[in-house]
C-alpha positions in Angstrom: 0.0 0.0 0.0 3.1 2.3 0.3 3.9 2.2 -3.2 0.6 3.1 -4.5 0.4 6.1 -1.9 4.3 7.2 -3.6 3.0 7.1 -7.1 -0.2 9.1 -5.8 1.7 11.7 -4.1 4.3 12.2 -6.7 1.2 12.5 -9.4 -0.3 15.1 -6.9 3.3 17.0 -6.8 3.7 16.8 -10.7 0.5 17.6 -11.7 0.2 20.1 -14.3 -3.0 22.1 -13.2 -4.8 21.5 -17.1 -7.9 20.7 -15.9 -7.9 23.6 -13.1 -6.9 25.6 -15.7 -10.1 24.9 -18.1 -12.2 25.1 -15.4 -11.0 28.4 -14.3 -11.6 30.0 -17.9 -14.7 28.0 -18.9 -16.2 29.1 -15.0 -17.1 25.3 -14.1 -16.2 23.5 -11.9 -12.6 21.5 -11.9 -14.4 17.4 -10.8 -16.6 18.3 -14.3 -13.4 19.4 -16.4 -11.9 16.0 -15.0 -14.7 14.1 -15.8 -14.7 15.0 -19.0 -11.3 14.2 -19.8 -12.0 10.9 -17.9 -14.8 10.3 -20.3 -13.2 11.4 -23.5 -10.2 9.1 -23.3 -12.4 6.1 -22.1 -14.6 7.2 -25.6 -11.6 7.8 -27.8 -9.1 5.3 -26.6 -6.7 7.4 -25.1 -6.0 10.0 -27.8 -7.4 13.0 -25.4 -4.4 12.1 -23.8 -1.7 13.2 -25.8 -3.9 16.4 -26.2 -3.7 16.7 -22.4 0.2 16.1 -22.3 0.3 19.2 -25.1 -1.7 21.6 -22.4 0.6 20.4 -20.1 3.8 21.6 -22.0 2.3 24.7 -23.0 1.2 25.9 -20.0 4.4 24.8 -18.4 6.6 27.0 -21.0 4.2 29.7 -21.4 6.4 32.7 -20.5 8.4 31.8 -24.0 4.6 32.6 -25.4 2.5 35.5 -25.5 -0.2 35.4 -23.9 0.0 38.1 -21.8 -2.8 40.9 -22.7 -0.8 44.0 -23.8 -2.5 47.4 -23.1 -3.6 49.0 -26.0 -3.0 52.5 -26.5 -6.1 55.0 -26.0 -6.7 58.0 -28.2 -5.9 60.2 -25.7 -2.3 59.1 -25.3 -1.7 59.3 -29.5 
């Protein structure tokens, strides 16, 4: 039972916050987001996965991205 409470906690320190993420944005809540991923990769064999794993690396390297909102200049600053 000690190994399977290792792999737990070392899935709970590694975890890549996707699904908190979604849920955040999409304003649900984070056990439905799961679900769904859950549910799609039962459906479509596993693909959602490697979709997941791609969230997971871009959220993780996102500073080398964008997606920062820049602040648009107003016409009384032109």
């Amino acid at each position: 039972m000690k190994t399977i409470q290792k792999i737990a906690f070392f899935f709970e320190m590694r975890s890549f916050g996707v699904c908190s993420w979604w849920a955040i944005k999409l304003g649900i809540d984070i056990s439905k987001v799961r679900l769904g991923f859950i549910y799609a990769s039962c459906i479509a064999l596993g693909s959602p996965l490697i979709l997941y794993l791609a969230m997971a690396w871009i959220l993780e390297h996102k500073h080398y991205f964008k997606f920062q909102k820049r602040r648009r200049t107003t016409i009384w600053e032109i």
